[in-house]
C-alpha positions in Angstrom: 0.2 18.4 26.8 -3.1 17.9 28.8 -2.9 15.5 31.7 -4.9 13.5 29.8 -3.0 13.0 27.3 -0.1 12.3 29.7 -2.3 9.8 31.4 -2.5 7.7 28.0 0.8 7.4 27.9 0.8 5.1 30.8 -1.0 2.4 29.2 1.8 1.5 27.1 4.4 0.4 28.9 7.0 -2.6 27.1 8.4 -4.7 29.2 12.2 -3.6 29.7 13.6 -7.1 28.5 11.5 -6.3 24.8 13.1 -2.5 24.6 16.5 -3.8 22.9 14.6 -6.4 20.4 12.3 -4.1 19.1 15.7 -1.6 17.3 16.0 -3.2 14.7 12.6 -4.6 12.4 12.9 -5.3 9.2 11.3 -2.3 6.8 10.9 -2.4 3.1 9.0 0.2 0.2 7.2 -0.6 -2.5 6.3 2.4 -4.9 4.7 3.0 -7.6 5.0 5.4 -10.9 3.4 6.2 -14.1 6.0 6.9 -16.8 4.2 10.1 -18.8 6.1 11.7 -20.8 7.1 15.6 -20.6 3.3 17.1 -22.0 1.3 14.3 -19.6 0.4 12.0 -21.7 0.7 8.2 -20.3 3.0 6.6 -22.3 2.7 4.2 -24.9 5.9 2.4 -24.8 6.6 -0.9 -23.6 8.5 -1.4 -20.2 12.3 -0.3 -20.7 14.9 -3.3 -21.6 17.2 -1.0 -20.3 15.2 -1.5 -16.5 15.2 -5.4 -17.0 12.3 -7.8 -17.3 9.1 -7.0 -14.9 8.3 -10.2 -14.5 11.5 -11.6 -13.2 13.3 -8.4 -11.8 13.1 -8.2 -7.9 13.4 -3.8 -7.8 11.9 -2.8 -11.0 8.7 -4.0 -12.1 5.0 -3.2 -13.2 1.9 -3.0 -11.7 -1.0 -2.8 -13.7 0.0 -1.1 -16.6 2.7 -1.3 -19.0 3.1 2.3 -18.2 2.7 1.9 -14.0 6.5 1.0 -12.9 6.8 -0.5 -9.5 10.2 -0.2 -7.5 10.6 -1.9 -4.6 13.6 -1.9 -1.8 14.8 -5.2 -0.1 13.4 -5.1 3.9 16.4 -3.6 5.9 16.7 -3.2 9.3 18.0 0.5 8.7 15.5 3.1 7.5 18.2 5.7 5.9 19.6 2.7 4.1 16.0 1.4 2.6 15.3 4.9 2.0 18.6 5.0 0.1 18.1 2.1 -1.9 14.8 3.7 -3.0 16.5 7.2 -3.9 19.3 4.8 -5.8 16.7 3.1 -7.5 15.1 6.6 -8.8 18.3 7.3 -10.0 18.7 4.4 -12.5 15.3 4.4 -13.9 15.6 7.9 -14.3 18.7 7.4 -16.3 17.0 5.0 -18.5 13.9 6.9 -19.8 15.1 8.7 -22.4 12.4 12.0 -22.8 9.8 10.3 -20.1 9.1 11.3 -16.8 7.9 9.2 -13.1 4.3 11.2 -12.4 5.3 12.7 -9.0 1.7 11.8 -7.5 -1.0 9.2 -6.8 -3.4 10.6 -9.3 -3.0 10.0 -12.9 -3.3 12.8 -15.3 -3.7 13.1 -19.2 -5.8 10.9 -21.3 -7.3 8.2 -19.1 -9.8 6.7 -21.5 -9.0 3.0 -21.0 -7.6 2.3 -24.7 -4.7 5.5 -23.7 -4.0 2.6 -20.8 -1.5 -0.1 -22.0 -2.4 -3.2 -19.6 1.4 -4.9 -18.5 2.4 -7.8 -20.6 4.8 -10.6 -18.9 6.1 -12.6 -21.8 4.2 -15.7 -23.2 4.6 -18.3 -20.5 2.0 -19.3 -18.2 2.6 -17.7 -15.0 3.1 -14.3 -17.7 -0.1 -14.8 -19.3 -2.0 -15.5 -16.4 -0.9 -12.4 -14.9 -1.6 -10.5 -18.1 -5.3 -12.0 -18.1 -5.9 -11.1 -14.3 -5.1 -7.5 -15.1 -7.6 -7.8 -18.5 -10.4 -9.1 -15.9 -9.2 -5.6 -14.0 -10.2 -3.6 -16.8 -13.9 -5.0 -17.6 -14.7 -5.1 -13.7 -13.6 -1.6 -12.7 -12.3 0.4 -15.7 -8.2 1.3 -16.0 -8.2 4.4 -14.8 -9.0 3.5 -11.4 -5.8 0.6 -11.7 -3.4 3.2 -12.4 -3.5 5.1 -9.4 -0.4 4.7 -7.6 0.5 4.6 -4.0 3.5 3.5 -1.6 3.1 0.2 0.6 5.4 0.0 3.7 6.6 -3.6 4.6 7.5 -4.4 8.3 8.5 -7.1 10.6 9.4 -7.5 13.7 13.0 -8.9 14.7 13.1 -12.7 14.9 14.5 -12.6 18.7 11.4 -10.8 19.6 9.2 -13.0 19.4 10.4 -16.2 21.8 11.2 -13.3 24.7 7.5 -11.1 23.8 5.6 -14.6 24.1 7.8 -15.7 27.5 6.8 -11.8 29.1 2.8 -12.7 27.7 3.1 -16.3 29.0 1.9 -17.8 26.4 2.8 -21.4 26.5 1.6 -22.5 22.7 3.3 -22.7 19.6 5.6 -19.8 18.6 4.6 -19.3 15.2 0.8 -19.6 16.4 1.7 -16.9 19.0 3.4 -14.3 16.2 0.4 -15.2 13.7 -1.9 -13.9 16.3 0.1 -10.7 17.4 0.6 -9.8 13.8 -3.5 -10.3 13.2 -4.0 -8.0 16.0 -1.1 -5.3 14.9 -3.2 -5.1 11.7 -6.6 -4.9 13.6 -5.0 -1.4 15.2 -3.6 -0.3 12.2 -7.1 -0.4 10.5 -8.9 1.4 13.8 -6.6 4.0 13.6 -5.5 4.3 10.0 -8.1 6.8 9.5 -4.4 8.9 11.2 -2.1 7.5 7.9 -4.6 9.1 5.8 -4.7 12.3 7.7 -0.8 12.8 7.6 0.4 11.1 4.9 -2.9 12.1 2.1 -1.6 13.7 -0.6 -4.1 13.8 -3.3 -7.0 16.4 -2.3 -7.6 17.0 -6.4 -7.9 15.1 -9.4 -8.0 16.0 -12.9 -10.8 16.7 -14.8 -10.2 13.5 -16.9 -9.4 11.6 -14.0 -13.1 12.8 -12.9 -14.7 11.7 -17.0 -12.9 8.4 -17.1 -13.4 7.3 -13.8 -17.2 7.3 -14.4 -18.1 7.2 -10.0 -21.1 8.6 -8.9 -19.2 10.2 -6.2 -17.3 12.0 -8.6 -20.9 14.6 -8.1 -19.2 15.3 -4.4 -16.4 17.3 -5.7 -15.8 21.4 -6.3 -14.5 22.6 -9.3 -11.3 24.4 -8.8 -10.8 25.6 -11.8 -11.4 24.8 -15.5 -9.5 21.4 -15.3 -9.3 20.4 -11.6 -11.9 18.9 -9.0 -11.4 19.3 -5.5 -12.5 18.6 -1.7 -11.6 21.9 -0.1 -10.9 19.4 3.5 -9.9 16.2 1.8 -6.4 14.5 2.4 -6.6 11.4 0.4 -9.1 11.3 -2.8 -6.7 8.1 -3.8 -8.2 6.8 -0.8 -12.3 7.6 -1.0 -15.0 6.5 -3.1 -13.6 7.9 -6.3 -10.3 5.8 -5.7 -9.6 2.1 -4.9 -13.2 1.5 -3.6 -15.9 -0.3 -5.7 -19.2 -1.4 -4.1 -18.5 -5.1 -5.8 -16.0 -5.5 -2.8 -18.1 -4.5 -0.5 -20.6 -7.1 -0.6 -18.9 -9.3 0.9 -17.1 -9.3 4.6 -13.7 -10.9 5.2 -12.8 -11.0 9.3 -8.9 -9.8 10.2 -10.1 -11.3 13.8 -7.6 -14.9 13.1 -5.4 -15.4 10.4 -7.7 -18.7 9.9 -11.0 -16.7 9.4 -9.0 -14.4 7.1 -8.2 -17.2 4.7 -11.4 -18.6 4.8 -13.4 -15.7 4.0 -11.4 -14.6 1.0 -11.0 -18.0 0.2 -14.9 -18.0 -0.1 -14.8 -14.6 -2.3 -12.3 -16.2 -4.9 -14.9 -19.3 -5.1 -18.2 -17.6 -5.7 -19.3 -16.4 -9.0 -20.4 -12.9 -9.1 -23.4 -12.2 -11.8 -22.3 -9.4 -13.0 -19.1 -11.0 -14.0 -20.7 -14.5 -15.2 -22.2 -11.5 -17.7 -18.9 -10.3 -19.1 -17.4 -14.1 -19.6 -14.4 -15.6 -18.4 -13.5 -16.5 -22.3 -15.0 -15.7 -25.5 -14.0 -18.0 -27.7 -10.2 -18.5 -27.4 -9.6 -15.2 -25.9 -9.6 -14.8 -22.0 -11.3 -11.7 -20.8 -10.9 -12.6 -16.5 -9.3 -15.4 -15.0 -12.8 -16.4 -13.9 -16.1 -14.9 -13.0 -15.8 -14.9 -9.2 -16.3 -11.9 -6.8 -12.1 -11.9 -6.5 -10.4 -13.4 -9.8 -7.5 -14.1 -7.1 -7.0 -13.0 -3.6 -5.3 -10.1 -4.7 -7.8 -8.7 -6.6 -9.2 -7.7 -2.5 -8.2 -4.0 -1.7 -7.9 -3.4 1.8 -5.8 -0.9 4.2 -3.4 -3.9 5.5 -2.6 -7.1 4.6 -0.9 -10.1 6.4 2.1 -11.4 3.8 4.3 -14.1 3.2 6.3 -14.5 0.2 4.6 -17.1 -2.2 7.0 -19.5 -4.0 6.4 -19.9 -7.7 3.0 -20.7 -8.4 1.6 -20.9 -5.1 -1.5 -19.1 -4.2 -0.7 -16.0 -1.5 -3.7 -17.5 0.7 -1.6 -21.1 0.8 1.6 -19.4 1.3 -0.1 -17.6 4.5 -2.1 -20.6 5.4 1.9 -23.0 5.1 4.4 -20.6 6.4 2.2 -18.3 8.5 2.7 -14.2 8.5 6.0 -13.0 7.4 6.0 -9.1 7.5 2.7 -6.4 7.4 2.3 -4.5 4.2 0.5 -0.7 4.9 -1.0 0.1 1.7 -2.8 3.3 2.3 0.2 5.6 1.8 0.1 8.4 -0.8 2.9 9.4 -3.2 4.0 13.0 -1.1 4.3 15.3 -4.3 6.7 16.9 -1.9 9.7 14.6 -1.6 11.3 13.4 -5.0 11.4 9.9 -4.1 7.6 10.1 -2.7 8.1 9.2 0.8 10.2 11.2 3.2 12.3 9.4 6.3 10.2 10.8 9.0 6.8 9.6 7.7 8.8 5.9 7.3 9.6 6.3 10.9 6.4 7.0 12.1 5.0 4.0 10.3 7.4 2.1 12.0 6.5 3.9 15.6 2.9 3.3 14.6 2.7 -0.7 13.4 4.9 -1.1 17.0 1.9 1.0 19.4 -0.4 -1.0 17.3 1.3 -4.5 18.5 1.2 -3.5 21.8 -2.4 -2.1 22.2 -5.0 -5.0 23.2 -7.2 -5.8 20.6 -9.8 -9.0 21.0 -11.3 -8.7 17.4 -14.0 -6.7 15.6 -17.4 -7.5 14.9 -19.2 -5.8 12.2 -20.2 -2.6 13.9 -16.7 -1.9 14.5 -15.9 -2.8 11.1 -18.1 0.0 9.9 -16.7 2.4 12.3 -13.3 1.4 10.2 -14.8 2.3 7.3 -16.9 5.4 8.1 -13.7 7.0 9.8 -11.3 6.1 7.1 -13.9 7.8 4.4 -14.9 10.6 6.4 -10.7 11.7 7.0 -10.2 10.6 3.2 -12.6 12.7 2.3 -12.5 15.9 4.7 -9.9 15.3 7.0 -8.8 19.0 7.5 -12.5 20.3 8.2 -12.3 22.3 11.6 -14.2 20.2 14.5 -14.3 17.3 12.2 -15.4 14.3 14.7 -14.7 10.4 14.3 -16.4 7.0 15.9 -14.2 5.5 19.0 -16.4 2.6 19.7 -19.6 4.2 19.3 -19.2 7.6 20.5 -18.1 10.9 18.5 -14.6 12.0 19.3 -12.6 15.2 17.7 -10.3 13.6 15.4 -7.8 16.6 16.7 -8.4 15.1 20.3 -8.2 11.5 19.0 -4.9 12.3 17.6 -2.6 14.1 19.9 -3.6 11.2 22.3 -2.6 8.3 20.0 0.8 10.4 19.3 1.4 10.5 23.2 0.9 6.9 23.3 3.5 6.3 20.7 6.2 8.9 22.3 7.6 5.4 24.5 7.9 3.4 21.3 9.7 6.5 19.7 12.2 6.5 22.3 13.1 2.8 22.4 13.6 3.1 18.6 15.9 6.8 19.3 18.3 4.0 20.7 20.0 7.1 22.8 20.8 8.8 19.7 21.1 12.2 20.3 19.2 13.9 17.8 16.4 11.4 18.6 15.2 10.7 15.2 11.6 9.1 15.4 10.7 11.3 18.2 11.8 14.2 16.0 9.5 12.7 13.5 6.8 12.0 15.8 7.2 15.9 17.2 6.4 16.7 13.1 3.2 14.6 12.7 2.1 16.3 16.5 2.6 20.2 14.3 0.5 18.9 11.6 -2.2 17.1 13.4 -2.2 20.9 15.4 -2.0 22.6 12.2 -3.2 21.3 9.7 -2.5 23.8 6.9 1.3 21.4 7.4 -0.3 18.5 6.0 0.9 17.7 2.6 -2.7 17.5 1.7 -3.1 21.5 2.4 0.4 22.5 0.7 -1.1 21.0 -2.1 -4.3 23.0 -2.7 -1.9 26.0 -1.7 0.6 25.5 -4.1 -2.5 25.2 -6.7 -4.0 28.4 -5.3 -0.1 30.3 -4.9 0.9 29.8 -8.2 -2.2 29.7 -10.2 -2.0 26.2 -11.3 -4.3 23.4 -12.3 -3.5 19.9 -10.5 -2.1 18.4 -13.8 -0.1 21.5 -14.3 1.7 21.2 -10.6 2.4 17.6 -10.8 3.8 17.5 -13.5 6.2 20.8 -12.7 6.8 18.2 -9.9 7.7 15.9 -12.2 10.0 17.2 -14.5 11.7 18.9 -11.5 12.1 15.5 -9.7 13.0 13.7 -12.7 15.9 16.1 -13.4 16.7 15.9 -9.6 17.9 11.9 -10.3 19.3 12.4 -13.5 21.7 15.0 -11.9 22.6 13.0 -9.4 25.9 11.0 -9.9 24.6 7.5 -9.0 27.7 5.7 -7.5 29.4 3.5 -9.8 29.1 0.0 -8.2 25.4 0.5 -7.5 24.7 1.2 -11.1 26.8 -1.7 -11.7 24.7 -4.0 -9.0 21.7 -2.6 -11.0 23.1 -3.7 -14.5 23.6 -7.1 -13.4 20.0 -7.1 -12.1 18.7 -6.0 -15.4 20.8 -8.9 -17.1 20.1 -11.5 -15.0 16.5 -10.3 -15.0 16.4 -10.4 -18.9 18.0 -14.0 -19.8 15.3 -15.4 -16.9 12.7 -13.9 -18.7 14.0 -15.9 -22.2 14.8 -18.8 -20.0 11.1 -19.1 -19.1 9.4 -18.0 -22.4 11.7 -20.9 -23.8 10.7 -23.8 -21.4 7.9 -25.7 -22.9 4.9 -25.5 -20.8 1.5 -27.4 -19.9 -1.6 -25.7 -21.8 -2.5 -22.4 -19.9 -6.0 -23.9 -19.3 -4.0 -27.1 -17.2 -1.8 -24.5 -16.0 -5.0 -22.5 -14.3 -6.7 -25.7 -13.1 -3.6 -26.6 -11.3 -3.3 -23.3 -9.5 -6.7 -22.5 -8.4 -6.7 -26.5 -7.4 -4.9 -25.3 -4.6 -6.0 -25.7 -1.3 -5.4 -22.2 1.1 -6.9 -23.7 3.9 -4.4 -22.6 7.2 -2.4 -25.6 8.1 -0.3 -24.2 10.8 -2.2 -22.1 12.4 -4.0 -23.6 16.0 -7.6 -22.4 15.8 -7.7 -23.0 19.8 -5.2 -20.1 20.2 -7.6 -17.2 19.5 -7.0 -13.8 19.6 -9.0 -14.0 22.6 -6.4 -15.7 24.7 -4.0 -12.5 23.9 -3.5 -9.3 26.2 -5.9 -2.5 1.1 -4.8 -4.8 -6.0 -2.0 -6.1 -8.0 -0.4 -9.9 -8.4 
């Protein structure tokens, strides 16, 4: 390593009395799935009874689809253990889907057309219906193919004791919870300067289908190669999940939210959930008795807004996310830009979790006093120009203004990051996260490691289309789980899950309700507007859609 790079790795030293509090954070996985069955078709069946009710089961749900399941881990302090309970919850689903497969990728395949795209239906009370409407309004202002793409979300928080003992060694005399709010704000500011690196290692989707290409209907969808009869390609790209032809839409990007306070944050998509949008006011909130959106505004709700990062705290039942944040403050971080690795049967392998984890704590610790717009398109232009050729020799990036190679930029940021590593090794011998750092240092120097590039080689070794590799992937995968013995008082913990899920669900169909119309006045009467948050304390005063 250049002296340079060692250099850097000066300018992140943690105060010793933080080392012991920083072990243990709270880490948790959200992933999602299309069920397809065994030729690649999305399927057509409702959501499994045998996996519970998705509106009231806390591990197995849906996203937007009928079709798109969601499983997601408690937050546990250990990652082998939260990686477990994701590889246990594999197991059981797998068990429960009869001929049907879990796609082993971001990108769907097979007919995406939208009427081959069940939306997800959540039973006929309110807080059901509503979320069945949002996801209608989904389909008229950017098309179902583009909701089904799937992805992973990592969820992280710092250990409680952290925080009293990191504001004492900042001196930071104000309120505690103001204090954490701010930290967290500026731990997402970092992660979106340098999640143009998440992309880089964890992209996983350089090719999409050719009906992915038809039905998506972008007209960036020009910027892609053919591969072969069926495929489309960026010979450099890591993440097309992640580029124009994915989550973005130019709707969004009309309007600006700030991440420079967790008050401007709530305020500006606040705003965007408030103003009608014309082309929406065009399609009609209702026709006749029939919803088509929840409303005609820019955002039907706040997490209609796809960004990289997002602040989070839980929302009780029928509270608005913004009002949770804006009451309780920021519970945990949620990294959204992660791509289903086609190479590791439950998506995600335990080194790329650890690096997260490495990375969300360099970002805490790296000064940040807020981004103006410039800087905000310097975000963007980085994130799009790794999404979309990532692995192109000499490829250069923005670091405030000037051009850097993102090679360069790289090894320097994992140099950084080897302290943090070796605080979380806790003296274990085989020093896991430094291990996993040392494997994102071989990519980033070789890129042809990059899950990214095995992809492209696996189409070009074995002479398949992208469709035709995922869903060997697939089938492999899905017999991988079913094989596997899942132990007996898990599946049990699971069944009870499923049952308690299921008479909740008929519990809540049953109870009579307030029209839906009353219901929807009442929620969106909410106020988000932060009330615990001191606007004096500013960042200043301080060293990426489904409901």
């Amino acid at each position: 390593m250049s002296n340079k790079l060692s250099d850097a790795r000066l300018q992140t030293r943690i105060d010793a009395s933080l080392r012991p509090l920083l072990i243990h954070g709270l880490k948790g996985i959200e992933k999602e799935s299309l069920r397809i069955t065994r030729e690649g078709a999305i399927s057509q069946l409702p959501h499994p009874r045998r996996l519970g009710a998705a509106l009231t089961h806390p591990h197995i749900t849906t996203d937007y689809s009928e079709a798109l399941l969601e499983l997601i881990t408690p937050a546990l302090p250990d990652g082998n253990e939260m990686l477990g309970f994701l590889t246990h919850l594999h197991q059981y689903v797998c068990a429960n889907l009869g001929d049907e497969l879990l796609l082993a990728g971001s990108m769907p395949i097979g007919d995406l057309r939208d009427p081959a795209i069940p939306i997800a239906e959540y039973g006929s009370s309110n807080v059901g219906r509503m979320k069945h409407i949002y996801r209608q309004g989904l389909s008229y202002r950017y098309g179902r193919c583009m909701q089904v793409i799937a992805g992973i979300h990592f969820n992280y928080s710092l250990p409680e004791p952290f925080w009293p003992q990191y504001q004492h060694s900042m001196k930071h005399a104000g309120d505690l919870r103001s204090f954490t709010t701010q930290a967290y704000m500026r731990m997402i500011r970092n992660l979106q300067r340098y999640g143009w690196l998440i992309l880089y290692l964890s992209g996983s989707s350089p090719a999409v289908g050719k009906s992915f290409v038809d039905s998506r209907n972008s007209l960036y969808s020009g910027t892609l190669q053919q591969f072969d009869e069926t495929s489309y390609y960026k010979p450099f790209a890591t993440s097309l999940r992640m580029s124009e032809i994915g989550y973005l839409n130019p709707v969004q990007s009309m309007f600006h939210v700030s991440f420079n306070s967790l008050d401007e944050y709530i305020r500006d998509l606040g705003r965007a959930t408030t103003i009608p949008y014309l082309g929406y006011e065009r399609i009609g909130a209702k026709v006749g008795d029939q919803y088509r959106q929840l409303n005609t505004h820019f955002l039907q709700i706040e997490n209609e807004y796809y960004t990289s990062v997002r602040p989070k705290q839980p929302a009780q039942s029928g509270e608005r996310p913004l009002q949770a944040l804006g009451s309780r403050g920021i519970q945990y971080v949620e990294i959204r830009s992660v791509d289903v690795d086609m190479f590791e049967p439950a998506g995600i392998a335990i080194e790329t979790t650890r690096f997260l984890e490495a990375l969300g704590l360099f970002c805490l610790f790296q000064p940040n006093a807020g981004h103006d717009l410039k800087q905000h398109d310097e975000i963007s232009h980085n994130a799009l120009s790794v999404a979309n050729r990532g692995r192109e020799p000499g490829l250069k990036l923005l670091n405030d203004g000037r051009e850097i190679p993102l090679q360069q930029w790289a090894l320097r940021l994992c140099e950084q990051m080897r302290e943090i590593c070796e605080i979380l090794d806790n003296g274990h011998a085989d020093k896991p996260y430094t291990r996993a750092l040392h494997r994102q240092i071989e990519a980033i120097r070789h890129p042809e490691l990059t899950a990214s590039a095995r992809v492209l080689a696996a189409m070009r070794a074995q002479k398949m289309s992208i469709t035709e590799l995922v869903l060997q992937k697939s089938l492999e995968y899905t017999r991988y789980f079913q094989d596997a013995a899942l132990d007996a008082a898990v599946g049990r913990s699971f069944d009870l899950h499923v049952a308690a899920s299921l008479a909740q669900q008929d519990q809540i169909d049953a109870t009579d309700e307030i029209p839906l119309n009353e219901y929807l006045d009442n929620y969106f009467s909410q106020d988000p507007s932060p009330s615990i948050i001191h606007s004096q304390d500013t960042p200043h005063t301080m060293a990426r859609a489904q409901s």
